[in-house]
Structure formats: structure tokens, C-alpha cells
N, C-alpha and C positions, 0 to 999 in steps of 0.2 A: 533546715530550710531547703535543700540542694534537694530535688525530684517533688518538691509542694507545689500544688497549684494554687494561683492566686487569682478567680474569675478564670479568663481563656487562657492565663501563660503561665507556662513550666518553669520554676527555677532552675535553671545551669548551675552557675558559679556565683560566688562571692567574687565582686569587684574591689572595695572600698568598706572603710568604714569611718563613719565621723562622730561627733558630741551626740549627736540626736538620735538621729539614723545607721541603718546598713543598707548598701547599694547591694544589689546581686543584676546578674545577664539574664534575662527569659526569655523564650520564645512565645508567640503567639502559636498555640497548638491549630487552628483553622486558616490561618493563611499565612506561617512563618516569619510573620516580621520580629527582629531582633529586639528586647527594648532593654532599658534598664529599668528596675523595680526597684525603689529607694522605701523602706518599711524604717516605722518607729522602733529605736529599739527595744524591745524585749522590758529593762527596766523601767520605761518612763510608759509602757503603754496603759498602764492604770490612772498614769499623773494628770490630772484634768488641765493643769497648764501647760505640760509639752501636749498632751492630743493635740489643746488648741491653738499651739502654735506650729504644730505640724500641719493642720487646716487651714491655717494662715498662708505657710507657705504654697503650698497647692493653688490658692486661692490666685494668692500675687503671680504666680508664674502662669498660671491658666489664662492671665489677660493679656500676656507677653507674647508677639512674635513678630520675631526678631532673626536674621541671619546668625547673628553672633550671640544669642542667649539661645542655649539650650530649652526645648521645647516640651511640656506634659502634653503627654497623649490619654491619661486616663488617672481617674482616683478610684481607689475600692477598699471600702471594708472589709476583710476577709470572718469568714465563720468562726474564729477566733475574737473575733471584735478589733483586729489591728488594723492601723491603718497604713494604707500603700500608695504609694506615688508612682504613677509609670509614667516614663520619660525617654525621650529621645536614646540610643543609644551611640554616646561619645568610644569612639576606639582610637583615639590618638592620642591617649596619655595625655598628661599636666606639664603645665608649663612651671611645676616644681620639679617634674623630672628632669628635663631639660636643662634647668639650672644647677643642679647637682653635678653636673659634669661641667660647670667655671661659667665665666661670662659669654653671652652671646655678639655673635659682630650686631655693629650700630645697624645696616639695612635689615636684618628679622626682628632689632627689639623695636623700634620705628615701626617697621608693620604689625607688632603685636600689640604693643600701647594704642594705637592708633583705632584696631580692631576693639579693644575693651573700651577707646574711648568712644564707639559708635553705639557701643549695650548700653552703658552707663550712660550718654545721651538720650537715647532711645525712652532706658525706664525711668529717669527723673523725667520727662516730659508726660512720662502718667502718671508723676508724682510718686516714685516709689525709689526707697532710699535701699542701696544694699546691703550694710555698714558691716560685711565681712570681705572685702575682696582683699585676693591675697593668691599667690601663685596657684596651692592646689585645686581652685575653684576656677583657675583658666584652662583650658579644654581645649581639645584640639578635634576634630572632626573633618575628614576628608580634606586634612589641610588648612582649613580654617579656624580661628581661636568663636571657641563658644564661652560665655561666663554661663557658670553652674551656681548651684546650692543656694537657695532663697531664703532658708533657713531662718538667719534672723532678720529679714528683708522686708521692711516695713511701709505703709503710706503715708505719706507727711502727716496725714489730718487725724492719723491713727496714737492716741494717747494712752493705750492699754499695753498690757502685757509686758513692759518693761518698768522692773521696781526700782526704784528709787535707789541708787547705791550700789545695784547692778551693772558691769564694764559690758558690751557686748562687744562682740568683735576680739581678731588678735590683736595682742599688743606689741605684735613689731610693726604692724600694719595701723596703726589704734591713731586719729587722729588730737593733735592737743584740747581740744574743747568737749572730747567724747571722755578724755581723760580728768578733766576739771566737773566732770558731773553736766555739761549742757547737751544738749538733743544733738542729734548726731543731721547732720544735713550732708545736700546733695555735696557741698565742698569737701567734706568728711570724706565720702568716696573718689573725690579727686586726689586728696594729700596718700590714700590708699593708693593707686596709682602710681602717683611720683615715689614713694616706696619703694615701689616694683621697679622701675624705669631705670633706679641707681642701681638696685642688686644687678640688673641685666647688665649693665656695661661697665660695671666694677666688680661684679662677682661677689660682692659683699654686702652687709646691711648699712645703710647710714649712720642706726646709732646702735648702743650697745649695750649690755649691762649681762650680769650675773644672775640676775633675778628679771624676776618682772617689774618689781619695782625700780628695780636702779631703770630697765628697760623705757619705763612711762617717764621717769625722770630727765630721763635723755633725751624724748620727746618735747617735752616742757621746755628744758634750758639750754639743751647743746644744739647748737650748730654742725650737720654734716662735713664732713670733710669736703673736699674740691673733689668731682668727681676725675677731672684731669689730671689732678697728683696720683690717681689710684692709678689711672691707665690712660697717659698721654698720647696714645694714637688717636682720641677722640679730637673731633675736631671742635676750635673755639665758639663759642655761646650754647651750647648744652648746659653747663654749668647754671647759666641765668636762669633758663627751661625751667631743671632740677628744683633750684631753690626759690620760685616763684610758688610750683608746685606744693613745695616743702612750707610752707611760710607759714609761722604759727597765728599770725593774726588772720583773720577769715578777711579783712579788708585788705590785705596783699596779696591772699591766694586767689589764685583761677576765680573766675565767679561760677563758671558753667565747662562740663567736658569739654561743649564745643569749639569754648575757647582754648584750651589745652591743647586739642587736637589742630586746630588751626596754627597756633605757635610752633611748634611740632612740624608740622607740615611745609609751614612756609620757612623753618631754617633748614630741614633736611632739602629744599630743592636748593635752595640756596647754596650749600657745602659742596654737594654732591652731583650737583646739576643732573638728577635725576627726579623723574616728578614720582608721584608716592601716590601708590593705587590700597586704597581704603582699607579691599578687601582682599589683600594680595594674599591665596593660598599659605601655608605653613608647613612642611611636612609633617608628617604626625609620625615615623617609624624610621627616618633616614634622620641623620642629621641634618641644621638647620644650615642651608648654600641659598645663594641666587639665582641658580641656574635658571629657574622657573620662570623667575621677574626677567631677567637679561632676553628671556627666548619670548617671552609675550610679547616687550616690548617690539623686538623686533617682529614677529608677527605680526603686531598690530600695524608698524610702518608701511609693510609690502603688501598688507593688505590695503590701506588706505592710498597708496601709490597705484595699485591694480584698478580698484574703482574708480578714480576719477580717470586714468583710461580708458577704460569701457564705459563711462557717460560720456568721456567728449566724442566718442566714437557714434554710440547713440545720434548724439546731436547730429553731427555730420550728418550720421545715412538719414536722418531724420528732414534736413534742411536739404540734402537734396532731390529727395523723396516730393517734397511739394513743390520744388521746382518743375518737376514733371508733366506737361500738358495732359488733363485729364482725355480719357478714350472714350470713343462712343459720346462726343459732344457735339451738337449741330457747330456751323464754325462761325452764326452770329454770336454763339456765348462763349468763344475765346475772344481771346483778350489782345491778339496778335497785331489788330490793328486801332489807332488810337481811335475814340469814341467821337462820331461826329458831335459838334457841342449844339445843344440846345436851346433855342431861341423864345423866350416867351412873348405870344404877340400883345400888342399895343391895341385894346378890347375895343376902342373906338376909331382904331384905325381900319382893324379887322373888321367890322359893321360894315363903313362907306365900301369896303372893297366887296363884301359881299354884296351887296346894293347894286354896285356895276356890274357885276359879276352877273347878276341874274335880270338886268338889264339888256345887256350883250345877250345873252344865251334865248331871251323873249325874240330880238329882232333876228337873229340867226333861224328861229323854227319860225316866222313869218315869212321869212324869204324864199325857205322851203315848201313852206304851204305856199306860194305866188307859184314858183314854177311847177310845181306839181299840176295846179290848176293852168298851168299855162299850156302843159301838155294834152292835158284831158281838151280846153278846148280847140288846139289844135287839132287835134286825131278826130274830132268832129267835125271840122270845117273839111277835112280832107275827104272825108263820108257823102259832104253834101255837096264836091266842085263835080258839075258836068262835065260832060267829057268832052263838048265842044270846046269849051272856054279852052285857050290856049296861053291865056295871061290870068293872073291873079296878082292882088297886091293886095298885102296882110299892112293894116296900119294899126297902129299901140297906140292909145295913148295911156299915160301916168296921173292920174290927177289924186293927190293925198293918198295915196296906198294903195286906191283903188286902180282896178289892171279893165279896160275898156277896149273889147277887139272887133273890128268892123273891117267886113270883106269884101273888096273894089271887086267888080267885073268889070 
């Protein structure tokens, strides 16, 4: 397969290989993006039940996106008739690697559980069951945990392709009701989970056996060890968490991831008095530290310390800004002096005064027309006194308005 093209991308390398499938690395030869190419294997590519349960998964994963589930970018048949997956390309190793080198401290397996319990939230809300999750299908991508391989990943309302008497899924991960022959449900991938959750901070599995069968047995009727007998620096009520998780009747386990991860959540801040960010990075190539969480956190403080500095600051120059008498305003529309108050007149007072008003102003241009006329007939009498006359007497009289003038020689 290494130099085959499959549609635009070149096979690299083999990555992986699992029950169904082989993963290989390709490039896109037109615009270089990296992806991985997960193809049917070789012996089942004639078997009309893996093809379609290979299309199946394609299928389920193509309606997924999600931060933390790994994403298809493409399906092809290749000229062979085989079929291919092309998917996101994960380079940060599993989180089965990881745990080969012992347990993880409790802040990275808290943010990895937490991480898978946001996928597994995520695709039962579209109704699709994973019933294989299990370390090598946890992923790591730029630090982040992705859940992979869809493989036997089903829809609830989906009744086909699994026969009767057939276990899907591992059986260290296998939950008790998937083992007693009933339909596997969203809880199933929860009790898968709490699995994980003990190997992470005890380094080992909960149950045990020689076989697979003593394995499924020890599912069914033993009880876990105490996770804090394995490794007592854990702190108290983890333990509870575990074995709620763990609970072979479906009516004591978790009902929903969300509640897993909420219980989760709200003892790790409790313990730790540290609050627990969802999607808190993972390294994928360094070992697994805090450094990362310690240094956001505190970047996120000083940065939210800076802002609301530079908004009280804001406000200030802002409030004193309109404090400022506006420029270029006539200085009736400041404000600087109080507003003479407003009087509304009394409409029937205002009448009679207009009445007088124009009363008064009638006798005032009458008096003006009297003397006006008083002078005119002056300036006439003046015209007509001889020049003998050495006396004159002007006599007025007044009778009703009228002005009456008679000149004595």
C-alpha cells in the first residue's frame, strides 16, 4: 500500500492496525494536507457484512463534529473496489501509550475522562452508541484527547448487523448487560469510561481473569478493589465516583455522561480548589505535567485584572469628556444659567387684558391725531393774523373730543 494512491492522496506509512481496518498517513498530493486513510482490511474486503459495517461507520462519524471526536474528511472507493476512510490526522499517540508507562497523576486523568465525557455526551445526544471505548481509541491531537474508531458504533433505533450471540466491544472494557446478551446503551459507554478512570490512577484493571471468560465473570459478580487501597495519595470520594460508574445494575449507574462528568467536576474543585477547564490541552509527545493549566490559569487572572482597568479608565475619561462645555454654541443653549420658569397664562384673564390693551393704545393715536391737528390749525391762523393786530387771543374749547378754535382780535 506505501506509494498507492487512493483518489488525491499518496500513502506514506502505516500507522495502526485494528480487527477491521488498517490506518496508514497520506498526503493530499494538490494542496498537502496530512490525513489518515483507515481502508478495509484486505481479508473482509469481499465480506458483504464488514463492507457494510465499514459504511456504517463512515456513515456515523460523517454526522459528528465535535472538538474531541476525531473527524472524516472523505470516503472512496478505490479501483480495487476497497473501501477507505479518510480522516482527521491524530499525531499524539493513545492514551494506551501513556498508560503503559504506570498511572497518571489525578489533574491529567480528570481532564482526560472529562474530555471523552464531552464525545460521548456529544454522540448519544444524536443517538449513537460507541460500545468500544477503551484506551487505544483515545487520541491525542495538539494536546487534546479526540475519541476515534466507530467501527462498531451504532444508532439506537439501529437493529441490524448485530447477531444474536455476538459480544461487541473488549472485554476488559465490556459492560455487564452487554455481557448477559442485552443491547448495549448510552450507560454501557459510561461503565466503559469508569474502566478507564481506575486503570488511570491505580495503574491497573479493576477486574481480572485468565481468560476472557473468567474476565466477563468478574464483570458480572466481583466487586473492584478500593481504588485508594491501590494508591492512597488519591484523595477521599473518588472511590464513590468509581463505583457508581462501575455499578452493575443500569439503575445505580450514571444515567447520562453528563452527569458523570458533572460529579467529576464538582469533587475535583472541591479537593483541589482548583476549577477544571473541559477542554484543558494534553500533551501528546512530552509527558503528562500541569504546567500548561498552572500558566493559563494564571494568565487568565492578569488578564482579567488588566481589563477591568482599562474599562474603569475608559469610563473616567469618558465622564469627564461630557462634562466639557460643548464649542461653537450660541450661549442661550448653555446651560450655565438656571432656566427662567415658565408661566402659562390664565386664557381668560389674558382676553380682558388684551381688551384694555387695545383700548388704551385706540385713545393714545387719538390724542396724537388732536395735536397733530392742533398744529396744522395753528400754522394757519398764523398765515391769516395781520400785521396790524398787535393782540391776538387763541380760545379752545373741548366739548366731547371734538377740539373747537376761535380767534379774538
Amino acid at each position: 500500500m506505501i506509494g498507492k494512491k487512493i483518489g488525491p492522496y499518496l500513502i506514506q506509512e502505516k500507522l495502526g492496525e485494528g480487527g477491521m481496518g488498517i490506518v496508514y498517513k497520506a498526503i493530499h498530493e494538490q494542496i498537502g494536507q496530512i490525513v489518515a486513510v483507515k481502508t478495509l482490511h484486505p481479508q473482509y474486503a469481499k465480506d458483504k457484512d464488514f463492507r457494510e459495517r465499514f459504511k456504517r461507520e463512515a456513515l456515523v462519524q460523517a454526522k459528528l463534529h465535535h472538538p474531541n471526536v476525531v473527524n472524516i474528511l472523505n470516503y472512496i472507493e478505490d479501483e480495487d473496489g476497497n473501501i477507505n476512510i479518510v480522516m482527521e490526522y491524530v499525531n499524539g499517540g493513545s492514551l494506551e501509550d501513556k498508560m503503559s508507562k504506570g498511572k497518571l497523576n489525578l489533574e491529567d486523568s480528570v481532564s482526560i475522562i472529562v474530555q471523552v465525557l464531552n464525545a460521548l455526551s456529544y454522540m448519544h445526544s444524536n443517538g449513537i452508541i460507541h460500545r468500544d471505548i477503551k484506551p487505544s481509541n483515545i487520541m491525542f491531537s495538539n494536546g487534546f484527547v479526540k475519541v476515534s474508531d466507530f467501527g462498531i458504533a451504532k444508532p439506537v433505533e439501529d437493529k441490524g448487523l448485530t447477531r444474536t450471540g455476538v459480544l461487541m466491544g473488549t472485554v476488559w472494557y465490556m459492560a455487564p448487560e452487554i455481557i448477559r446478551g442485552e443491547p448495549a446503551s448510552f450507560q454501557s459507554d459510561i461503565y466503559a469510561v469508569g474502566v478507564i478512570l481506575y486503570q488511570m490512577l491505580t495503574g491497573r484493571s479493576p477486574f481480572f481473569g485468565k481468560t476472557d471468560f473468567e474476565i466477563m465473570k468478574s464483570h458480572l459478580e466481583k466487586e473492584p478493589p478500593n481504588p485508594r487501597d491501590l494508591n492512597p495519595q488519591l484523595p477521599e470520594g473518588i472511590e464513590d465516583i468509581i463505583k457508581k460508574a462501575l455499578a452493575k445494575e443500569l439503575d445505580k449507574r450514571y444515567k447520562t455522561a453528563e452527569d458523570f462528568k458533572r460529579a467529576i467536576i464538582d469533587w475535583f474543585s472541591k479537593v483541589s480548589n482548583k476549577p477544571v477547564f473541559e477542554e484543558k490541552p494534553i500533551s501528546g509527545s512530552l509527558p503528562l505535567n500541569t504546567t500548561f493549566f498552572k500558566l493559563k490559569s494564571s494568565y487568565l487572572l492578569k488578564g482579567v485584572i488588566a481589563l477591568i482597568i482599562v474599562m474603569t479608565f475608559a469610563l473616567v475619561v469618558l465622564f469627564l469628556l461630557r462634562r466639557e462645555k460643548p464649542k461653537d454654541v450660541p450661549k442661550l443653549l448653555q446651560m450655565d444659567k438656571p432656566a427662567v420658569p415658565v408661566t402659562i397664562p390664565n386664557t381668560r384673564t389674558e382676553t380682558k387684558q388684551q381688551e384694555s390693551l387695545e383700548v388704551f393704545e385706540d385713545k393714545k393715536i387719538e390724542k396724537e391725531d388732536n395735536k397733530k391737528e392742533e398744529k396744522v390749525v395753528k400754522g394757519l391762523a398764523e398765515k391769516k393774523k395781520p400785521k396790524e393786530i398787535k393782540r391776538k387771543e387763541v380760545e379752545k374749547k373741548e366739548e366731547g373730543g371734538d377740539v373747537e378754535w376761535k380767534v379774538i382780535k
